[in-house]
C-alpha positions in Angstrom: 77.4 75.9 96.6 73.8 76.1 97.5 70.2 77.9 95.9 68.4 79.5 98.5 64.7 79.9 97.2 63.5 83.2 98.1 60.4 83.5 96.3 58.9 81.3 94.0 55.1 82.3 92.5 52.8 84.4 91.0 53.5 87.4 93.8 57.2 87.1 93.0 60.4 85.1 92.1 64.0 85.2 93.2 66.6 82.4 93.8 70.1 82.9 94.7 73.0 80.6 93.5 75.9 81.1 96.0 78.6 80.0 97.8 81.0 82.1 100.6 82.4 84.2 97.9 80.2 84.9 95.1 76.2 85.0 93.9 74.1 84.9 91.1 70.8 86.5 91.5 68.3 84.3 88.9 65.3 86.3 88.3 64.7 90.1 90.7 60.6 89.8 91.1 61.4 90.0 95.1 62.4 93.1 97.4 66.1 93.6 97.3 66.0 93.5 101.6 65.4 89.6 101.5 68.1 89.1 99.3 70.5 90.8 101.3 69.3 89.0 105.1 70.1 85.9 102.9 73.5 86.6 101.7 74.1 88.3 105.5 74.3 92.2 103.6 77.8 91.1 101.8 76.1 92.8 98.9 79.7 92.1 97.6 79.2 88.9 96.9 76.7 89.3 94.0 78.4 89.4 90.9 75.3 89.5 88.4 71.6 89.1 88.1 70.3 87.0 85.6 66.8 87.7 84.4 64.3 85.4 82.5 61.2 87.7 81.5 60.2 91.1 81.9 57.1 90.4 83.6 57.2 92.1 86.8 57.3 89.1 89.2 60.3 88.5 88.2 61.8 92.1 86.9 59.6 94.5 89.6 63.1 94.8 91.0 65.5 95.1 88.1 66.2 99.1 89.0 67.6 98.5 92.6 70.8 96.5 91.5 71.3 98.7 88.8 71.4 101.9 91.1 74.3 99.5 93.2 75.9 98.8 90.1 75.4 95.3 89.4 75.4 94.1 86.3 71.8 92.6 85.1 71.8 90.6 82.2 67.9 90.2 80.4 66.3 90.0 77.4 66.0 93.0 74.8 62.3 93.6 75.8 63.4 94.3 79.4 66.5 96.5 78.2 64.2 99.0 76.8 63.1 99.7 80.4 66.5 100.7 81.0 68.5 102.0 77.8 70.9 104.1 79.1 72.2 101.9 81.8 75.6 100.9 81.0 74.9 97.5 83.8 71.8 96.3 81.9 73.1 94.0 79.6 71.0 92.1 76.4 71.2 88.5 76.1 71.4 86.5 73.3 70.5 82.8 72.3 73.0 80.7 72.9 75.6 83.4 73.1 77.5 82.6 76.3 78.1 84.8 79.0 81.3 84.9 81.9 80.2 85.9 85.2 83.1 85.4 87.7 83.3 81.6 88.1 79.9 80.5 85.6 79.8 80.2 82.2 76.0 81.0 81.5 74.2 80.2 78.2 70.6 81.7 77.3 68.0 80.1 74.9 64.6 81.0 74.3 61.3 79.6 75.7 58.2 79.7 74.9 56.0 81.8 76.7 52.8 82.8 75.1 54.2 85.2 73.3 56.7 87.1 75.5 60.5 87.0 74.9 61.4 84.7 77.4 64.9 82.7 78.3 66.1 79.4 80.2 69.6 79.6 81.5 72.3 76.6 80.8 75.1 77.2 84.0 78.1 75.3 84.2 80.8 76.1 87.2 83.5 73.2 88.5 81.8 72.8 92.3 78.6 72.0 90.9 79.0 70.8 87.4 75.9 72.0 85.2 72.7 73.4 86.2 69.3 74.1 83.7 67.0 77.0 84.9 63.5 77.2 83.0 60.8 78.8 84.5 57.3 80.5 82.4 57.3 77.7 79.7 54.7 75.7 78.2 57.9 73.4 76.3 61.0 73.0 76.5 62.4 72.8 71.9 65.8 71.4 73.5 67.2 68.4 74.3 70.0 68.8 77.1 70.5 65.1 77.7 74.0 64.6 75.9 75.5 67.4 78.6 74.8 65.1 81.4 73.4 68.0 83.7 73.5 67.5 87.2 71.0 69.6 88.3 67.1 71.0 86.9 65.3 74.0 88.4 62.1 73.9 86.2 58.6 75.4 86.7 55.7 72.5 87.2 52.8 75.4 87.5 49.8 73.4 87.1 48.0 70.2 87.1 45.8 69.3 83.6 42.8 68.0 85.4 42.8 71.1 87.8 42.4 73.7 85.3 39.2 75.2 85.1 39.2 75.2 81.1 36.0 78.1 81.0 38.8 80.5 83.3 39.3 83.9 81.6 43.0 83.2 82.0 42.7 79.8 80.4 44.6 80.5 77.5 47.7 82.1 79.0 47.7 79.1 82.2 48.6 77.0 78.7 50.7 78.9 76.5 52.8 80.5 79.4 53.1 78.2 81.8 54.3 74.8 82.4 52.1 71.5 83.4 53.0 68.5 85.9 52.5 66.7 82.6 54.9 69.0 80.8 57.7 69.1 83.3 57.7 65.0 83.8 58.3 65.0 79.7 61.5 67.5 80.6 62.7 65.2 83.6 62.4 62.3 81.9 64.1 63.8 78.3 67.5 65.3 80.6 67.7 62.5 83.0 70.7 60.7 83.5 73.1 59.0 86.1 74.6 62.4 86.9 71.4 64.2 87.7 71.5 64.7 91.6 68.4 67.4 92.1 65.2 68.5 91.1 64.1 71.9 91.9 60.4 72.7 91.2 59.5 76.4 90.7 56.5 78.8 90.2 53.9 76.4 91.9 50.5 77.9 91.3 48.1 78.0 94.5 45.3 77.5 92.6 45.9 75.3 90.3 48.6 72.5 91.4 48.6 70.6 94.4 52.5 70.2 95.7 52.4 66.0 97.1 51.2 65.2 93.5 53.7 67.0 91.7 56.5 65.7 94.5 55.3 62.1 93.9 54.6 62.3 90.3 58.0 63.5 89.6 60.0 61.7 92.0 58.7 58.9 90.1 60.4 59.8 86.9 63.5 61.0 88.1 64.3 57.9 90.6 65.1 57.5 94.2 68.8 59.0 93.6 67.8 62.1 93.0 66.7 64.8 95.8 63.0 66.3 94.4 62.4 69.9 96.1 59.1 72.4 96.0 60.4 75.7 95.6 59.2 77.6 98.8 60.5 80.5 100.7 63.5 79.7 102.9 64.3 76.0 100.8 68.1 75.3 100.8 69.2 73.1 98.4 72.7 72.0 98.2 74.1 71.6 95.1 77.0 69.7 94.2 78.7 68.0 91.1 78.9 64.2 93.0 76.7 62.5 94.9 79.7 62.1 97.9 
C-alpha cells in the first residue's frame, strides 16, 4: 500500500491511501480529475473520503464524490453543508469507523477554533498510520500503539514568522510549527515507526531542508522522512523487509 500526495498546501490538500483494490481519499481540497489520473479512472477503487476540516482547501471538493455516491465521512460543521445527503456521514471522537479493509478512529485537534480531526488508521499490510494536519498540538499520546507510520503537518518555522503579520494569530493557533511537530515525533516514536510524512508546508513561512534535517534528526536514520509535494510516493508497509 502506498500514499500518493496530491496536494499538500494552502491552495489545496488531498492524499490518497491505496493499494490495487481499494482507496481512501484523506482530505478533498483538490479537483476530483487529479485524483482519478492517479488511481488510473478505477473510480471503483475508492471506498470513502475522509475529511479533517471544513475549510475549503481541504472540503472545496466534498460535493463531487457525493454526486458519485461515495461515502464522505467529516465533522458535524461540514455536514451542515450537505444535510440531506444520505453519503455525508458525521464523525465522532474516538468512535471508530469500518471502511472496507481500515478501521479508522477520529479525535479532535486543535485548530484555532474550528472543529477539526486527526485520523488513527490501522489495516494488516500496513499496520497503523496517524494523520494530523491544521494543529497547533497534538492532547494525545499514541506511543503505547506502536504506530508505524505519521503523516503530520510541520507548517512553519518559529524564527520565520513575522510576529506584526495580520494573520499572526491564526499561523499559531491553527497551524503546526517545526518546533511543534519534532515534540509529536519524538512523543510517538518507537522501533516500529518506518515513515514520516510532512504535510501543509507553508511557502512563506518554512523552509523544507530545515524541517527535513531537523526532523530526521528526532526520528533516526531508520526511518524514511518525506516533504509532502505533488506526485511524492511513499510506500508504506508494516515491516521494514
Amino acid at each position: 500500500m502506498k500514499l500518493d500526495v496530491i496536494g499538500s498546501g494552502s491552495k489545496g490538500n488531498s492524499y490518497i491511501l491505496h493499494d490495487e483494490e481499494s482507496a481512501i481519499i484523506i482530505d478533498a481540497g483538490i479537483n476530483l480529475t487529479l485524483i482519478k489520473r492517479c488511481i488510473d479512472f478505477k473510480i471503483n477503487k475508492i471506498k470513502a473520503v475522509i475529511c479533517s476540516h471544513i475549510h475549503s482547501d481541504h472540503s472545496k471538493f466534498i460535493q463531487k464524490y457525493l454526486d458519485l455516491h461515495i461515502k464522505v465521512f467529516m465533522p458535524s460543521s461540514v455536514k451542515k453543508n450537505y444535510e440531506n445527503n444520505e453519503y455525508a456521514i458525521v464523525v465522532l471522537p474516538k468512535e471508530k469507523i469500518c471502511v472496507d479493509k481500515f478501521q479508522i478512529i477520529p479525535f479532535e485537534l486543535p485548530h484555532d477554533g474550528t472543529e477539526n480531526y486527526g485520523y488513527y488508521f490501522c489495516e494488516n499490510s500496513i499496520g497503523r498510520l496517524l494523520f494530523m494536519t491544521d494543529l497547533e498540538y497534538c492532547p494525545y499520546s499514541f506511543k503505547n500503539l506502536r504506530v508505524q507510520h505519521l503523516v503530520i503537518e510541520c507548517n512553519y518555522i518559529e524564527d520565520l514568522v513575522n510576529r506584526e503579520a495580520e494573520n499572526y494569530a491564526h499561523q499559531i493557533r491553527g497551524h503546526c510549527s517545526l518546533n511543534t511537530c519534532k515534540g509529536i515525533v519524538e512523543a510517538n516514536k518507537t522501533p516500529d515507526l518506518r515513515t514520516v510524512t510532512l504535510i501543509h508546508l507553508s511557502d512563506k513561512v518554512c523552509d523544507q531542508n530545515r524541517v527535513l534535517k531537523e526532523i530526521k534528526e528526532v526520528a533516526g536514520d531508520r526511518v524514511d522522512v518525506n516533504v509532502a509535494v505533488p506526485g511524492l510516493e511513499v510506500a508504506f508497509k508494516k515491516f521494514p523487509f
